[in-house]
Residue frames as qw, qx, qy, qz and C-alpha x, y, z in Angstrom:
[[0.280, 0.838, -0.087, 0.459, 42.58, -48.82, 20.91],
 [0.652, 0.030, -0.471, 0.594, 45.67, -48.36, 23.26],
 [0.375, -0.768, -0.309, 0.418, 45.69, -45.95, 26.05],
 [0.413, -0.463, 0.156, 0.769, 48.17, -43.72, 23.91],
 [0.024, 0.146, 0.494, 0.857, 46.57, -43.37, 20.84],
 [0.133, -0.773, -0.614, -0.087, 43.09, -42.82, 22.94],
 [0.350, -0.724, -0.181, 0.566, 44.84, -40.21, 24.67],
 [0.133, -0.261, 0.461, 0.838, 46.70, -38.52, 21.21],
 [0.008, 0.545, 0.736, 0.400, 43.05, -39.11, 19.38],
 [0.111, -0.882, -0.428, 0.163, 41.07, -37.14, 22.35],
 [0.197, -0.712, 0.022, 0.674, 43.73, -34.05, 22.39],
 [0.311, 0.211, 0.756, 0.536, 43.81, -34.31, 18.55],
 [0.022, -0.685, -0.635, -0.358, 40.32, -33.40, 18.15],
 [0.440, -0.746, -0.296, 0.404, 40.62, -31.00, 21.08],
 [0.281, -0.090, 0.432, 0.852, 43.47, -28.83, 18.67],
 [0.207, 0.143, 0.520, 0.816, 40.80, -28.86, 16.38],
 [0.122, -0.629, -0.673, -0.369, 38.41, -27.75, 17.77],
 [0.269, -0.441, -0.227, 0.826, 40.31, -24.88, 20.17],
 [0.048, 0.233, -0.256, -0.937, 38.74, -22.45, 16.66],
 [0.467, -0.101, -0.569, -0.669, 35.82, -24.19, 15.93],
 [0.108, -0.119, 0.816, -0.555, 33.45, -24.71, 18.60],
 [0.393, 0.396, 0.011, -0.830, 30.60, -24.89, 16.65],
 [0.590, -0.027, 0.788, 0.175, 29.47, -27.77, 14.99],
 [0.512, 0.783, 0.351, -0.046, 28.60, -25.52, 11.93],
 [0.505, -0.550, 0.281, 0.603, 32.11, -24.59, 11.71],
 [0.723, 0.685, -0.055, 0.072, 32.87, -22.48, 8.12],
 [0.722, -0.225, 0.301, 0.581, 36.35, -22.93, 6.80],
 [0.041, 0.934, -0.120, -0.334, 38.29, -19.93, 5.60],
 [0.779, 0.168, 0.238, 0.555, 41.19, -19.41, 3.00],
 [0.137, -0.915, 0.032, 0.377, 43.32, -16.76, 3.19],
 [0.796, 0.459, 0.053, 0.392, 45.44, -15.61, -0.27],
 [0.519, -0.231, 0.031, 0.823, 48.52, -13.66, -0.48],
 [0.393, 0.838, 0.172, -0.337, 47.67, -10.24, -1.68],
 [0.623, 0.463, 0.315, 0.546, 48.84, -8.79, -5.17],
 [0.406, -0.696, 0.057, 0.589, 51.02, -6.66, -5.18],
 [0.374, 0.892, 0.203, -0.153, 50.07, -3.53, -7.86],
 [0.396, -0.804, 0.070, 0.438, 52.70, -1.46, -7.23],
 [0.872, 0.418, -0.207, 0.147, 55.13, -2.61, -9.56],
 [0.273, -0.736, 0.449, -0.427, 57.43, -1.66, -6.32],
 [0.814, -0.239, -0.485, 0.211, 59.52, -5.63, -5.00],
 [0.168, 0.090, -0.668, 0.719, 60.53, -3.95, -1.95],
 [0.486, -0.220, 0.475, -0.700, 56.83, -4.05, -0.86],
 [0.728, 0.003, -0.453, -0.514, 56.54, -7.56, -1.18],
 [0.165, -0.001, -0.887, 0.431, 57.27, -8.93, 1.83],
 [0.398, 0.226, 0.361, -0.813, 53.66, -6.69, 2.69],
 [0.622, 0.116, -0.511, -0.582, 51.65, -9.04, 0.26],
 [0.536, -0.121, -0.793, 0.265, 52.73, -12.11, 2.61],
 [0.053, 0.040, -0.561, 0.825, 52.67, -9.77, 5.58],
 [0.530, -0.053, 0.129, -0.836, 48.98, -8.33, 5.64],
 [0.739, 0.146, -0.601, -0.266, 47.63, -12.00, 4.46],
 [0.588, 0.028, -0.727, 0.353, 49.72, -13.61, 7.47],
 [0.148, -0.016, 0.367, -0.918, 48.05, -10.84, 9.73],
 [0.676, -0.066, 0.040, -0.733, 44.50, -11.72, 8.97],
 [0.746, -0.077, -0.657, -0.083, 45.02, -15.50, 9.21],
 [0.267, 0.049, -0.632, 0.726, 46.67, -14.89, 12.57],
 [0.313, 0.009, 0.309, -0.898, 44.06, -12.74, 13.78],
 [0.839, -0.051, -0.161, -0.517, 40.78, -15.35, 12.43],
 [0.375, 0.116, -0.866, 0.310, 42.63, -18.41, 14.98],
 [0.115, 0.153, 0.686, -0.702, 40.84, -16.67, 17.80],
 [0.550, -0.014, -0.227, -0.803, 37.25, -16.25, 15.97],
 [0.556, 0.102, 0.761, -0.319, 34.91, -19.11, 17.30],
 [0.757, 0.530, 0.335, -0.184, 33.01, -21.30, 14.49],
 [0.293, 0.837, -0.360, -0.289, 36.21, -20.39, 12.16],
 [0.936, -0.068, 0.216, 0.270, 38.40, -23.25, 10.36],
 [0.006, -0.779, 0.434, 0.452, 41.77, -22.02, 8.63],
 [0.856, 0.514, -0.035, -0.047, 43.22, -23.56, 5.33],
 [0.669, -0.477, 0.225, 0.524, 46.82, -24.31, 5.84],
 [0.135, 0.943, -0.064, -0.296, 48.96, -21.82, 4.39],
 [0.200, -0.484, 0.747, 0.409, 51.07, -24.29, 2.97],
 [0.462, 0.367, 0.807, -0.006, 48.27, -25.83, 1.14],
 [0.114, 0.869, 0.198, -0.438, 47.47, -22.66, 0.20],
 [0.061, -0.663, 0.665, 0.338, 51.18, -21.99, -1.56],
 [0.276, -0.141, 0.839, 0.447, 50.86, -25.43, -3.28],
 [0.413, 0.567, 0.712, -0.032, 47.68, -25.17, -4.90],
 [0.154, 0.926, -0.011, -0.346, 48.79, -21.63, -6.34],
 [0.205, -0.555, 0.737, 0.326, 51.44, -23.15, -7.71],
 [0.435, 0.067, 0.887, 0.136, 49.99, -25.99, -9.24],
 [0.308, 0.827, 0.420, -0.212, 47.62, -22.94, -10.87],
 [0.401, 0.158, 0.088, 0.898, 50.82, -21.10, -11.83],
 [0.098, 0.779, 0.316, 0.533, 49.87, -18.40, -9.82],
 [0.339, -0.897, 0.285, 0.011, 52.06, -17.93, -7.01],
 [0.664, 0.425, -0.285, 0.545, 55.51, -18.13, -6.48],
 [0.338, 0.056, -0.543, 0.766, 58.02, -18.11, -3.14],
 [0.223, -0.514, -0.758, 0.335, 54.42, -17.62, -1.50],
 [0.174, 0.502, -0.053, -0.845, 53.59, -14.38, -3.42],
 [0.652, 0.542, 0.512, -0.133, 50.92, -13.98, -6.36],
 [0.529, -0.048, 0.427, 0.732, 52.33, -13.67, -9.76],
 [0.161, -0.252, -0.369, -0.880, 48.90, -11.50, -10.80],
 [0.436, -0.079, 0.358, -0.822, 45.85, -10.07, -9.57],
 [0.173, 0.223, 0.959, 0.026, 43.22, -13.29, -8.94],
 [0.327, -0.255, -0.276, -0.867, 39.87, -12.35, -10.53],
 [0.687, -0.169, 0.359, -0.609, 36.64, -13.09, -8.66],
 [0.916, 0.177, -0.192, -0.306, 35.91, -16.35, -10.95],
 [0.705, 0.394, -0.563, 0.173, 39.37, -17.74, -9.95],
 [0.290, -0.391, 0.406, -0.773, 38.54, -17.43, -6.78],
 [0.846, -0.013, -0.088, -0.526, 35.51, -18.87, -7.00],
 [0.851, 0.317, -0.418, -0.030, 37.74, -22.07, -8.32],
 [0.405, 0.494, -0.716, 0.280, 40.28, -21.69, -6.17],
 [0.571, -0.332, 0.278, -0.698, 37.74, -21.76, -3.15],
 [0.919, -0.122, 0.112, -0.358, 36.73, -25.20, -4.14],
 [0.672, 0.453, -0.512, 0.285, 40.26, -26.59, -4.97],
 [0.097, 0.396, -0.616, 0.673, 41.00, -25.34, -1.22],
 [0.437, -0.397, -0.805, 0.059, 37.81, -26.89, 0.03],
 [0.044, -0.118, -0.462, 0.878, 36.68, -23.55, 1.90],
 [0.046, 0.672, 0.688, -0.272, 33.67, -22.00, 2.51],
 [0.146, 0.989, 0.003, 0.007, 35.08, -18.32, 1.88],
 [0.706, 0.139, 0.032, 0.694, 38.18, -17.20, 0.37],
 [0.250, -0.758, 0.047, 0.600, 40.24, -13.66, 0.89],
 [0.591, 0.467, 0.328, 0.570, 41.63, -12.33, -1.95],
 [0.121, -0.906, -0.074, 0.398, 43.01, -8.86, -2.00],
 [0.630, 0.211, 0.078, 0.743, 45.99, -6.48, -3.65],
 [0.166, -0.891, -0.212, 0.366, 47.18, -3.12, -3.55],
 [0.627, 0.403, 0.354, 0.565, 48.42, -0.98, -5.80],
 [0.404, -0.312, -0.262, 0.819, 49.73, 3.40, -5.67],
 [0.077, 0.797, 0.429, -0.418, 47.52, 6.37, -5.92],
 [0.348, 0.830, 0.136, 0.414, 48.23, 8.68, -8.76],
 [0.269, 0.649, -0.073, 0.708, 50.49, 11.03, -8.22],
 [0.749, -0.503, 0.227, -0.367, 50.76, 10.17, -4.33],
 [0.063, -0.400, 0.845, -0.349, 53.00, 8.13, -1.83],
 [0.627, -0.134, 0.570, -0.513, 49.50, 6.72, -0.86],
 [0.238, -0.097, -0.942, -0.215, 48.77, 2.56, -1.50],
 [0.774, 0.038, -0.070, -0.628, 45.07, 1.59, -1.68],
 [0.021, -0.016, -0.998, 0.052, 45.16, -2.35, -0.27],
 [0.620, -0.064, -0.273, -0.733, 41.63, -3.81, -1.17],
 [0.185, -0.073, 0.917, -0.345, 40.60, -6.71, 0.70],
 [0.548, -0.001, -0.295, -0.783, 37.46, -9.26, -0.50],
 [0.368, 0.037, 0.895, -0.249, 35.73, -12.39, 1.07],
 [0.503, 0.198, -0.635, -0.552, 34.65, -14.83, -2.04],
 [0.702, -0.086, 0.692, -0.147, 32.30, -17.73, -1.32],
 [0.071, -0.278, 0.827, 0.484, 33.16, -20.46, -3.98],
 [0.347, 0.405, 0.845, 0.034, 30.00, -22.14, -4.43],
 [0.204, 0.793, 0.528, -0.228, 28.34, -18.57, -5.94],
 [0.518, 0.282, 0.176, 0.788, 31.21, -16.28, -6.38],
 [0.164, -0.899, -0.307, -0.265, 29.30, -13.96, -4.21],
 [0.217, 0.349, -0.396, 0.821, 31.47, -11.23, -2.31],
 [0.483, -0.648, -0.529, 0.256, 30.19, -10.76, 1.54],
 [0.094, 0.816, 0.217, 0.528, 30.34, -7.03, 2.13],
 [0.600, -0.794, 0.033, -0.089, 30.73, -7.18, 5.97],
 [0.896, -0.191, 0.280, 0.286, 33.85, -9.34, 5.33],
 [0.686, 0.356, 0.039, 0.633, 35.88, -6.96, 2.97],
 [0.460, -0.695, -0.134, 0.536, 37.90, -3.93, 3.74],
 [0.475, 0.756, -0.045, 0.448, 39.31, -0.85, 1.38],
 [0.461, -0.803, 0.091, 0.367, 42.38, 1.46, 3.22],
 [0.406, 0.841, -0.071, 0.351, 44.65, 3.95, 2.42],
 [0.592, -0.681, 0.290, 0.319, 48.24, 4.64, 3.65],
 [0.011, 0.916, -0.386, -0.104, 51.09, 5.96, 3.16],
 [0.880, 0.207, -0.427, 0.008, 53.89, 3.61, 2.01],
 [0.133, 0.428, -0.653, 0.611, 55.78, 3.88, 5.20],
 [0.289, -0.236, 0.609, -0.700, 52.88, 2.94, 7.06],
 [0.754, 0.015, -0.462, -0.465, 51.79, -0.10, 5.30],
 [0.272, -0.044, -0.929, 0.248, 53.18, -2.44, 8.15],
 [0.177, 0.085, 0.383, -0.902, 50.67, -0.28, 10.47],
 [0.495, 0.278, -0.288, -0.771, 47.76, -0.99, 8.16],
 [0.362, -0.027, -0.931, 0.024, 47.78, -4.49, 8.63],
 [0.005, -0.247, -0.857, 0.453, 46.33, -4.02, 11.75],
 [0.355, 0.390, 0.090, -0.845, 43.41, -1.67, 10.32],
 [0.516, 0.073, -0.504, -0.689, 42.43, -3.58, 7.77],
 [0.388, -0.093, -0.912, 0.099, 42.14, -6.88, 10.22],
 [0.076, 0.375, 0.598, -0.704, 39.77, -4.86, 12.61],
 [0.558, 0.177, -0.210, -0.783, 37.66, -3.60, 9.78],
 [0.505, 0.052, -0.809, -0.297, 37.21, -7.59, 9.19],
 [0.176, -0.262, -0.864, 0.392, 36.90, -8.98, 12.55],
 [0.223, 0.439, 0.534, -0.687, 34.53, -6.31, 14.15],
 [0.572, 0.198, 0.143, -0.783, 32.12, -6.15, 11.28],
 [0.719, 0.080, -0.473, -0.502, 32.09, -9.10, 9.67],
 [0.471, 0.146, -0.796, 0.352, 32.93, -11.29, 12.78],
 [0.324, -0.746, -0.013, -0.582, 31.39, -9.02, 15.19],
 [0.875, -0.217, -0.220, 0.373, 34.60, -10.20, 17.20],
 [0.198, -0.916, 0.346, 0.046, 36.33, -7.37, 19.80],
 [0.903, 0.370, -0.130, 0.179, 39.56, -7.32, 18.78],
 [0.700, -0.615, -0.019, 0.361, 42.81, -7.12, 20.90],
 [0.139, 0.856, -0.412, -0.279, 46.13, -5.54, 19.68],
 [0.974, 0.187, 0.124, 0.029, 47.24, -7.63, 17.04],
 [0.663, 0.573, -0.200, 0.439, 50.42, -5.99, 16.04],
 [0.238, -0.970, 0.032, -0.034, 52.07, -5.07, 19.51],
 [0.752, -0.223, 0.184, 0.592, 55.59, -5.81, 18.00],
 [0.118, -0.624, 0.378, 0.673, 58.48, -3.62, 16.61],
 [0.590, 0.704, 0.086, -0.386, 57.51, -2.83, 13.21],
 [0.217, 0.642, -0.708, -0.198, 60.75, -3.63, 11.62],
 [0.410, -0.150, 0.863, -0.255, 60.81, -6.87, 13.47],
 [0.631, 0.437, 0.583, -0.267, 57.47, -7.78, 11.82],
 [0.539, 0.712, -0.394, -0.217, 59.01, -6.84, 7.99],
 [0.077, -0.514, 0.854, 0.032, 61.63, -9.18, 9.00],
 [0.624, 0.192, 0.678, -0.336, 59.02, -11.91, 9.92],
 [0.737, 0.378, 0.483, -0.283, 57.49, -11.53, 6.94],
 [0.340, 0.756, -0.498, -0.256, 60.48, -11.43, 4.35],
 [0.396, -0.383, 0.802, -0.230, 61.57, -14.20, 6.48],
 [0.729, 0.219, 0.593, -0.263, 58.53, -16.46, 5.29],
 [0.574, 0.752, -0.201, -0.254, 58.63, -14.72, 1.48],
 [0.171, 0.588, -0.778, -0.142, 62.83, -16.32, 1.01],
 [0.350, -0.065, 0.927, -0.119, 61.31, -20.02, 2.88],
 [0.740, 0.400, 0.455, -0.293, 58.55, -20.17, 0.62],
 [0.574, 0.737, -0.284, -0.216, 61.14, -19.50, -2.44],
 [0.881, -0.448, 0.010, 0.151, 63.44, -22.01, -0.56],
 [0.333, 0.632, -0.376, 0.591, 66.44, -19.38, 0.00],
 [0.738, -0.438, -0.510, 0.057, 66.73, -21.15, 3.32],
 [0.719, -0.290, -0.306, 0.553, 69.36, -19.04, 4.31],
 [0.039, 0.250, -0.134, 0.958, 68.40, -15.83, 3.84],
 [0.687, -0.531, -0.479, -0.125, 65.26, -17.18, 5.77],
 [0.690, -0.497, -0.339, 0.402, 67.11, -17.71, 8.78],
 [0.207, 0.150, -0.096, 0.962, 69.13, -14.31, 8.62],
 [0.216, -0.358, -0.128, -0.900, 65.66, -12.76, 8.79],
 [0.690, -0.430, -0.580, -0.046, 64.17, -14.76, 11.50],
 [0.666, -0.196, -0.261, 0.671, 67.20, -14.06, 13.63],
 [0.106, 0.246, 0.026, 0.963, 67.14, -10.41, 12.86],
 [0.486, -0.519, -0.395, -0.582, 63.61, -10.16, 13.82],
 [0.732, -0.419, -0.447, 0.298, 64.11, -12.42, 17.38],
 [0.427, 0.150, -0.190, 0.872, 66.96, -9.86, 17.51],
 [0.044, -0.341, 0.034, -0.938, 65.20, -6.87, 17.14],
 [0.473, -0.315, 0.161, -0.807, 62.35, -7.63, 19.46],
 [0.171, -0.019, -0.982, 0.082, 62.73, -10.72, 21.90],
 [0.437, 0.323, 0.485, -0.686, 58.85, -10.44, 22.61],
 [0.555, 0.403, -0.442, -0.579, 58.25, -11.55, 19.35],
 [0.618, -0.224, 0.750, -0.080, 57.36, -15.51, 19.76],
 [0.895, 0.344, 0.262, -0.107, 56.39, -16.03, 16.73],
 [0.493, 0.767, -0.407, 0.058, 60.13, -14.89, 15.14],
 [0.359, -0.524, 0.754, -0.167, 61.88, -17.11, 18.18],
 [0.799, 0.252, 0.535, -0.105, 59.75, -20.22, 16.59],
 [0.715, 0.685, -0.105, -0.086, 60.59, -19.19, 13.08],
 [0.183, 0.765, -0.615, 0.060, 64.36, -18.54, 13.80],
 [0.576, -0.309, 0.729, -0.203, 64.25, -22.32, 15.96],
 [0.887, 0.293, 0.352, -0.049, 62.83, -24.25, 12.88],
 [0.550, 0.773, -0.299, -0.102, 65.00, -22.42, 10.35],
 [0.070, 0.639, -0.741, 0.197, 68.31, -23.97, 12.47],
 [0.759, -0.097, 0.639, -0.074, 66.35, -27.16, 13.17],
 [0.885, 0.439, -0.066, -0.142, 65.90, -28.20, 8.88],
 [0.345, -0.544, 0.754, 0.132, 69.73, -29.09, 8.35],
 [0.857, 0.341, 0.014, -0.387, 68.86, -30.49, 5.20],
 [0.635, -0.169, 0.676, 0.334, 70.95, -33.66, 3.83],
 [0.121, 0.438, -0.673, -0.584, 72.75, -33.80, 0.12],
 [0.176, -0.275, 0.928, 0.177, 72.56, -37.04, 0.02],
 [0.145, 0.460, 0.871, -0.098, 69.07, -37.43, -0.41],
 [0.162, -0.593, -0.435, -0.658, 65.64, -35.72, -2.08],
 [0.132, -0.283, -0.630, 0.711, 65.05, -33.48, 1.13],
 [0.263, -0.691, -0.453, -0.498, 61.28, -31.38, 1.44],
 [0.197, -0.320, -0.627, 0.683, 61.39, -29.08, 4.32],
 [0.042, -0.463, -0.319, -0.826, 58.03, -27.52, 5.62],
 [0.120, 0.089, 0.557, -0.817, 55.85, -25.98, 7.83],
 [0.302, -0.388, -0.693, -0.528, 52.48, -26.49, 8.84],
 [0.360, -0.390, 0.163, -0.832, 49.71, -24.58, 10.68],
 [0.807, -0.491, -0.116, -0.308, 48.97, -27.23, 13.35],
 [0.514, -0.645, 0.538, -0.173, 50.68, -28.58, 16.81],
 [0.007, 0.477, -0.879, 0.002, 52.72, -31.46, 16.90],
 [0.365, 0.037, 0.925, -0.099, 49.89, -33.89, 18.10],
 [0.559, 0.509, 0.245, -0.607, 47.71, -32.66, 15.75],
 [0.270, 0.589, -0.697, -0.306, 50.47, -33.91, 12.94],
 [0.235, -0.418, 0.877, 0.019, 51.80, -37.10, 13.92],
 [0.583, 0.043, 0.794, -0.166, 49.00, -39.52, 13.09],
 [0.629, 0.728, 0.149, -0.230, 47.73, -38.17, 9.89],
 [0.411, 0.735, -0.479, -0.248, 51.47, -37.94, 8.52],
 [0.373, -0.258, 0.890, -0.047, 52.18, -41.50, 10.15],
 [0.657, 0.462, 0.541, -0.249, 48.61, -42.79, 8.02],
 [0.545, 0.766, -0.160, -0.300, 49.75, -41.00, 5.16],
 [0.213, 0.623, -0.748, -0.083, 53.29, -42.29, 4.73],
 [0.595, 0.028, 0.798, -0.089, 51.76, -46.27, 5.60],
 [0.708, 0.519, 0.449, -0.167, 49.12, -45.84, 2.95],
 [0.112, 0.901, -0.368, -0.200, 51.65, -44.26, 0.77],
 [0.101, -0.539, 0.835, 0.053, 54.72, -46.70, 1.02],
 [0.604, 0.101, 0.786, -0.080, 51.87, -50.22, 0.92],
 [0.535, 0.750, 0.077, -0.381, 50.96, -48.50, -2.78],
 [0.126, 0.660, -0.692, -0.263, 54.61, -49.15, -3.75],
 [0.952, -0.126, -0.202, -0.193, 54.26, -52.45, -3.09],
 [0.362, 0.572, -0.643, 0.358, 57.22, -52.31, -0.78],
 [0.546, -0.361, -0.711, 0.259, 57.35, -54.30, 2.50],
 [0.060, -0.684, 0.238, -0.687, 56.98, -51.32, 5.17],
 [0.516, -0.478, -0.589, 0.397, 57.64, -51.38, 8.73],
 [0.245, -0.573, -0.284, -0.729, 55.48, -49.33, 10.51],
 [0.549, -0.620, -0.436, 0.352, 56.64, -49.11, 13.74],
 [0.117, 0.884, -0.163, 0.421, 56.96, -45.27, 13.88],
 [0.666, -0.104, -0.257, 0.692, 59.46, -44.31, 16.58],
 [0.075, -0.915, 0.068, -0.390, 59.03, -41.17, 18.61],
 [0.768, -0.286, -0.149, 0.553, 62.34, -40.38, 20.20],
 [0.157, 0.979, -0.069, 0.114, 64.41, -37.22, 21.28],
 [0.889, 0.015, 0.198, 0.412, 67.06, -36.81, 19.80],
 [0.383, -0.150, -0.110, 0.905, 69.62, -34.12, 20.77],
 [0.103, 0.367, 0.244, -0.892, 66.36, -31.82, 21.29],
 [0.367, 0.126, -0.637, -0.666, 64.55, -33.23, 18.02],
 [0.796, 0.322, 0.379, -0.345, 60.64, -35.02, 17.98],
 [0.317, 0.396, -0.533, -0.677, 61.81, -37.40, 15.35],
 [0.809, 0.125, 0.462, -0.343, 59.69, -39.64, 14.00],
 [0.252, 0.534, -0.612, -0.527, 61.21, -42.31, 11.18],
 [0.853, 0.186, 0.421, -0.246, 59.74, -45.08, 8.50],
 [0.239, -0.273, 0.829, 0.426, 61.78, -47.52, 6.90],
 [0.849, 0.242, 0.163, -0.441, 60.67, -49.34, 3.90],
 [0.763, -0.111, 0.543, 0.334, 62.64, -52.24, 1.99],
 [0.472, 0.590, 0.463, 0.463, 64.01, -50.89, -1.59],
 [0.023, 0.683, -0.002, 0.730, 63.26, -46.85, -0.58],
 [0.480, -0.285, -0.626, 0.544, 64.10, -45.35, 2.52],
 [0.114, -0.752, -0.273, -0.589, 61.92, -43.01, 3.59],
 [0.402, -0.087, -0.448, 0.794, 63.16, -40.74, 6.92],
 [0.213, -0.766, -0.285, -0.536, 60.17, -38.19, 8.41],
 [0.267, -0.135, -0.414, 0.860, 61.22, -35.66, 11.40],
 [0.103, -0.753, -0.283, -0.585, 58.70, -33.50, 12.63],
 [0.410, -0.287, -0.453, 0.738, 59.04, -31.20, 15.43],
 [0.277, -0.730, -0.616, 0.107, 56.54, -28.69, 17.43],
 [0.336, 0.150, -0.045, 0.929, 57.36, -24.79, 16.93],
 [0.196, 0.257, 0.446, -0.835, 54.25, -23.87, 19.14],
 [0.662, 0.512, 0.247, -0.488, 51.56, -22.90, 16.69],
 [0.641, 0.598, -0.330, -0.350, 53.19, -24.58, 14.06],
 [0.799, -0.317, 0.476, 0.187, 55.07, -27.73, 13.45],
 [0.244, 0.615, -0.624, -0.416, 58.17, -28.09, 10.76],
 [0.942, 0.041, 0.328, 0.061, 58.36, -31.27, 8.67],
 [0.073, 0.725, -0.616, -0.300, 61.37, -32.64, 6.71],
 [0.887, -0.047, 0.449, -0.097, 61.43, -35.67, 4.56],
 [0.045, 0.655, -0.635, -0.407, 63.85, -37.35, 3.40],
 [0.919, 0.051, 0.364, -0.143, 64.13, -40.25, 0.53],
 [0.096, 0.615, -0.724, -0.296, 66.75, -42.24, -1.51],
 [0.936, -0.023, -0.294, -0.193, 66.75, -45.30, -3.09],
 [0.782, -0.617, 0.079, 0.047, 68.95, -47.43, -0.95],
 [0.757, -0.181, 0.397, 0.486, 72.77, -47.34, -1.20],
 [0.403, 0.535, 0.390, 0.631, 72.42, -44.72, -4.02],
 [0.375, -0.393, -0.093, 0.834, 73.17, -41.02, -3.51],
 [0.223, 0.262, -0.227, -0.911, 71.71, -39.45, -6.62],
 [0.585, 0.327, 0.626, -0.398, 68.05, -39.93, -7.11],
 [0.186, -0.233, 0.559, 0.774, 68.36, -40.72, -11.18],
 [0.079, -0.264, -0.922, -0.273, 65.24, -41.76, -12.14],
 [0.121, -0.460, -0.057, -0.878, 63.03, -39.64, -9.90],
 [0.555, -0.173, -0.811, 0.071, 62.01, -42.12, -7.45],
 [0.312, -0.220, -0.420, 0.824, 62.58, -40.03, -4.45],
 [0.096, 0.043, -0.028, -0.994, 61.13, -36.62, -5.52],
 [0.615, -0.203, -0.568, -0.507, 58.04, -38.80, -6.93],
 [0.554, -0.311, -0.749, 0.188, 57.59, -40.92, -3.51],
 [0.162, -0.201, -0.442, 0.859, 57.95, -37.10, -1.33],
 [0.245, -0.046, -0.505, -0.827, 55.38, -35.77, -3.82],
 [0.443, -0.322, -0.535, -0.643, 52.94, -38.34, -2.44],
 [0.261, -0.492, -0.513, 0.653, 53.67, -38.38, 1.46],
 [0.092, 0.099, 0.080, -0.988, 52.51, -34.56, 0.83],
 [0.452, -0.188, -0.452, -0.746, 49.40, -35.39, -1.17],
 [0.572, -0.273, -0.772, 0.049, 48.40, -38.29, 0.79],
 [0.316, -0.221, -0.549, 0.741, 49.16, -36.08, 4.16],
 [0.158, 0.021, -0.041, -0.986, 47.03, -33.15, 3.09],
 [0.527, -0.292, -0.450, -0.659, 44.37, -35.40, 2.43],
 [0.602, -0.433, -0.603, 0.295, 44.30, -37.26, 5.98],
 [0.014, 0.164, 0.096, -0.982, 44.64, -33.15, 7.40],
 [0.270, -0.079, -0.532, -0.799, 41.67, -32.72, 5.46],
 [0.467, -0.130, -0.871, 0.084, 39.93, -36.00, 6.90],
 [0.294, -0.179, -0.722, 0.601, 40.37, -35.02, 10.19],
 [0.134, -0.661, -0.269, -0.688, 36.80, -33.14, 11.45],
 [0.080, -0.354, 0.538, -0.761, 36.34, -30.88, 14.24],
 [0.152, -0.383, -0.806, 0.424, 34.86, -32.02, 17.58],
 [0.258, -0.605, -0.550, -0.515, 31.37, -31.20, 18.02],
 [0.198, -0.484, 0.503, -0.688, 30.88, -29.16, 21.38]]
């Protein structure tokens, strides 16, 4: 093993094991909530509260997270979300299912929905383990509020979680500009429907409205890094781990991937910057396949392009089918990877 990939192997495992120090480590899934209401102007707060309690179980020792783009495609593939929002309330039993589709230990699941005759929303928070369909008691949360003061609520319902069912003091999780954080999380709601460009408006607005905000300076930096291409089947996404945590699992994936075609591949990856870009790219003979990732702190964007060669319009489906399984292939080698034992 080379000095560089001993050195990207040890900090690798190190990533994964900054939340899970424990060699009993359980692994969480966090859904979007359902939104009751019948009210779309509070659905950005279905992503929002969701993206608040995943944020806020990083810092929990023994905890694993489910990527939240994994998350988004496996609802889909259920028809049951959409642009990273549920299309209906999940019952317990579909839980249960989705738990083991997502390979957790314990799923979230929540919604909210308006009081009679009353301003006030009732958001309901539950922690499902899949193997039983039991509900953990310590681990869910009920709250009331006002609809004006559902951004506010986020942080209440994540401290009812952490400090009893975590029994984890819990810092100020929300100490941005409320607007700012609506922005954030519309922001995510348009990239998961891929309205890239009202994405980036709402990144930008957010950065705007409160440059203490790092995670909206990261969002608004990836939205102006994708620069997708016509010419080609493009996929642009985001995933919940660092850069070095990426690179080898989506390099494995797109080898084992591309030797399946039976195409020749060369597999010399290339890491090079390039006008501020990590980009990493793999040729193959027949299909060209182009991966870019790049490091947005807690998160890294990917973008992959493919075409057949010399051809502009994928007719046949070649492309869309070949991005299809870099993703599948990548999630499993993610998956793969277990945490370091202390």
């Amino acid at each position: 093993m080379s000095a560089r990939r001993s050195i990207v192997l040890a900090t690798t495992l190190v990533l994964f094991s900054l939340n899970c120090r424990l060699a009993d480590a359980q692994t969480y899934a966090v859904l979007p909530l359902c939104n009751l209401t019948g009210d779309s102007s509070l659905d950005p707060s279905a992503y929002g509260i969701a993206a608040t309690l995943y944020d806020a179980l990083r810092y929990v020792p023994g905890v694993r997270l489910v990527e939240r783009l994994r998350v988004n495609q496996v609802l889909q593939e259920k028809d049951l979300g959409d642009a990273g929002l549920l299309k209906r309330q999940v019952s317990d039993g579909e839980a249960k299912e989705l738990g083991v589709l997502l390979a957790s230990d314990f799923l979230f699941v929540g919604e909210y929905q308006q009081q009679p005759a009353s301003t006030l929303l009732r958001v309901t928070l539950r922690c499902v383990a899949p193997t039983d369909g039991s509900i953990d008691p310590s681990k869910c949360a009920k709250a009331d509020a006002d609809k004006k003061e559902l951004f506010l609520l986020q942080d209440r319902l994540c401290r009812q979680i952490l400090e009893r069912g975590f029994s984890q003091t819990v810092p100020d999780l929300l100490p941005h500009d409320a607007e700012a954080h609506k922005l954030w999380n519309e922001g995510w709601q348009h990239f998961y429907a891929r309205e890239y460009d009202r994405a980036e408006i709402c990144f930008k607005q957010a950065a705007e409205r409160d440059h203490n905000f790092e995670a909206a300076t990261q969002s608004q930096a990836f939205m102006e890094w994708k620069d997708p291409s016509w010419r080609a089947r493009t996929y642009l996404g985001a995933v919940d781990q660092p850069f070095e945590a990426v690179f080898d699992p989506m390099k494995n994936a797109v080898g084992k991937v591309m030797r399946r075609t039976g195409d020749d591949v060369r597999l010399a990856a290339k890491q090079a910057t390039i006008f501020g870009r990590t980009k990493t790219t793999l040729f193959s003979y027949g299909t060209d396949v182009e991966v870019e990732l790049k490091g947005f702190g807690d998160f890294t964007g990917i973008r992959i392009r493919a075409k057949k060669r010399n051809a502009l319009v994928d007719a046949f489906g070649e492309a869309k089918g070949l991005i299809r399984d870099v993703l599948k292939a990548f999630d499993a080698e993610i998956q793969s990877v277990a945490p370091a034992a202390p």
